[in-house]
NUTORRO-216989 format. One record per residue (C-alpha): z, x, y; residue number from 1. Coordinates in pm, 1 decimal. Layout:
<nodes>
{{Z, X, Y}, NUM},
...
</nodes>
This chain:
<nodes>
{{-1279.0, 2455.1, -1513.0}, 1},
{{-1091.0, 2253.0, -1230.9}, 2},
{{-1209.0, 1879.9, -1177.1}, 3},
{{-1432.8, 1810.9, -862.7}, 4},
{{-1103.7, 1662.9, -730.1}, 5},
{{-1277.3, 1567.7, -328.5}, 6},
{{-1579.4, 1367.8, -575.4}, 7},
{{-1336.2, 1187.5, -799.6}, 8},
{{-971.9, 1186.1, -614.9}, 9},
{{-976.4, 901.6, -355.7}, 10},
{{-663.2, 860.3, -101.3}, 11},
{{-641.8, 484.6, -15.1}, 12},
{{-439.2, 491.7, 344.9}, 13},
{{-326.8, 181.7, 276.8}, 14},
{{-42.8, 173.2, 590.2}, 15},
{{-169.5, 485.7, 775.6}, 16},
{{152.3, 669.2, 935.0}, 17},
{{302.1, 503.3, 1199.3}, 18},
{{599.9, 305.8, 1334.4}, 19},
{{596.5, -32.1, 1162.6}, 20},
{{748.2, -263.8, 1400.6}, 21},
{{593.2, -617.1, 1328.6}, 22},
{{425.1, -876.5, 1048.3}, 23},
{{95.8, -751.5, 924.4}, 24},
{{-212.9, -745.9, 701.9}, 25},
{{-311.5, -422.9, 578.3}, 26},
{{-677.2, -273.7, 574.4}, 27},
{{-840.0, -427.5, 232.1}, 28},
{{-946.3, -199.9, -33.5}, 29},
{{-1309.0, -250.2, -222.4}, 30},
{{-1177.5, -101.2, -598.2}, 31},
{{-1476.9, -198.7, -774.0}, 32},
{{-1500.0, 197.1, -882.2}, 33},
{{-1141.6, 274.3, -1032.4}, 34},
{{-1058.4, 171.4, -1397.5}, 35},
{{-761.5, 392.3, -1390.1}, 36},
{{-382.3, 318.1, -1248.5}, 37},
{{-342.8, 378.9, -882.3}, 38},
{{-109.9, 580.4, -788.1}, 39},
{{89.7, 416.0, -483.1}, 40},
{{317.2, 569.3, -261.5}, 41},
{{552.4, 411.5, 27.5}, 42},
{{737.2, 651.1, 238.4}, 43},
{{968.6, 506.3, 464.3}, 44},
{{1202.6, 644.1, 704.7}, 45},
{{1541.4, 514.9, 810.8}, 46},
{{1508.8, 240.0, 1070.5}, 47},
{{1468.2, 401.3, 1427.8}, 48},
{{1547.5, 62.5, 1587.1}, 49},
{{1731.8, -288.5, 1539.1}, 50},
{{2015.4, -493.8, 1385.3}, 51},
{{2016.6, -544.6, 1031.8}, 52},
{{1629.8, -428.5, 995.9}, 53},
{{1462.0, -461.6, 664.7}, 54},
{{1092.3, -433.7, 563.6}, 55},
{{882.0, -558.4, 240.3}, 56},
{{570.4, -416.0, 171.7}, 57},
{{390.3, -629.1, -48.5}, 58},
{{37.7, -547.1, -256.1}, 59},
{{-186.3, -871.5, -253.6}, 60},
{{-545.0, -893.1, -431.1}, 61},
{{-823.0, -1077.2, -380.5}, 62},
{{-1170.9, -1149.5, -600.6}, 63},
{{-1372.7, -1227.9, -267.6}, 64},
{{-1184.2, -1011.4, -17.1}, 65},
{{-1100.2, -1402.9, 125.2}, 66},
{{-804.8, -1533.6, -22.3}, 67},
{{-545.2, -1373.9, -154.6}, 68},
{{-210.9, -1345.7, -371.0}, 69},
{{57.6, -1152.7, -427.6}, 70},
{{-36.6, -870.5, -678.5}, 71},
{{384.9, -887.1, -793.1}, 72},
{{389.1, -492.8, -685.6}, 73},
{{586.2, -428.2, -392.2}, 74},
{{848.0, -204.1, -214.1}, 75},
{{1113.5, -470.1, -144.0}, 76},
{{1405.2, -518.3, 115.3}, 77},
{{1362.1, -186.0, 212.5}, 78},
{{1715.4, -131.3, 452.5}, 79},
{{1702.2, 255.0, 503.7}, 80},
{{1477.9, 571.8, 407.4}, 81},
{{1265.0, 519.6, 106.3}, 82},
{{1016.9, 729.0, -100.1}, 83},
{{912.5, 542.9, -418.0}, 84},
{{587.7, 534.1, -630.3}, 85},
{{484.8, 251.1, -828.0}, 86},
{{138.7, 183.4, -1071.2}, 87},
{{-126.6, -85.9, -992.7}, 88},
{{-369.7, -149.5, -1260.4}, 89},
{{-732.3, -235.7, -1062.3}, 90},
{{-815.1, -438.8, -1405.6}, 91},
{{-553.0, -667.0, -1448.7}, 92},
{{-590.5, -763.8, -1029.5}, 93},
{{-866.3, -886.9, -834.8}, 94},
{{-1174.0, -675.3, -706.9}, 95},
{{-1018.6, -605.2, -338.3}, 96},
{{-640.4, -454.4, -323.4}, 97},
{{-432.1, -468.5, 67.5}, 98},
{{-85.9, -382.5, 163.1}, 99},
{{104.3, -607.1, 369.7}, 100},
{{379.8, -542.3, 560.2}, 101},
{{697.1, -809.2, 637.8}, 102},
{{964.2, -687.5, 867.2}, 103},
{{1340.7, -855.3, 914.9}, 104},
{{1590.4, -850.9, 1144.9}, 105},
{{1684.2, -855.1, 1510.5}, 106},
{{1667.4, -674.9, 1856.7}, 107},
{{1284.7, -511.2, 1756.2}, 108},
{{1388.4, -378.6, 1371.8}, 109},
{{1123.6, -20.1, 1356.5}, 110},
{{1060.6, 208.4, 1008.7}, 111},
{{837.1, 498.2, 1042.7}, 112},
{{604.4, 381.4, 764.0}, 113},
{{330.1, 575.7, 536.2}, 114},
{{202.1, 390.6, 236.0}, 115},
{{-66.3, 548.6, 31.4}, 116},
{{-288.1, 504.3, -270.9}, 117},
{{-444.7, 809.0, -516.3}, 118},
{{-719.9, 664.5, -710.7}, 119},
{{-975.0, 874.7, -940.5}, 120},
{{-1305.4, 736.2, -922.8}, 121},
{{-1483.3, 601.9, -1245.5}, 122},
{{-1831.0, 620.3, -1096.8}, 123},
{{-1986.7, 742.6, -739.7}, 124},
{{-2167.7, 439.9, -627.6}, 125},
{{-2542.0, 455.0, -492.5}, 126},
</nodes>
């Protein structure tokens, strides 16, 4: 029998495709449901603009979806394509999970951006 995959399998569009040209928060995340790893995924594409353009896109938590810290995951000084997964562990962080995204450089630095979670649901909540 095949899981109920669209019930269970959740895609967190953390950085939802698109050019990633500036400083910025990412959409928060409420991960009260997963118990399990998350899956992320950055996919970056060589820098379509700038001098010496680099970008860091860094996880940070939060209990109260108010403050919050770096989660020490992130895809760092990022200088050309990239396509890398890493783990993030909802139990060890806080309740609410966001991407951030830090770009370096001069004369407008650009990456074509996509950074994704894949999260399996413990629970549907009511």
């Amino acid at each position: 029998m095949l899981p109920d995959l669209p019930n269970y399998l959740t895609v967190l569009r953390l950085i939802p495709t698109a050019d990633v040209n500036a400083d910025g928060n990412g959409t928060p995340f409420d991960l009260i449901a997963y118990e399990t790893p998350i899956l992320l995924r950055a996919d970056v594409g060589n820098a379509t603009a700038g001098t010496n353009p680099t970008l860091d896109l860094v996880i940070k938590e939060s209990s109260d979806n108010s403050n919050w810290t770096n989660a020490n995951v992130a895809f760092t000084q990022v200088t050309n394509g990239l396509a890398q997964t890493l783990s993030y562990d909802p139990r060890a962080h806080g309740r609410y999970m966001r991407c951030d995204k830090d770009i370096g450089g001069t004369n407008s630095p650009s990456f074509p951006t996509s950074v994704s979670g894949y999260a399996q649901r413990q629970y549907n909540q009511t």
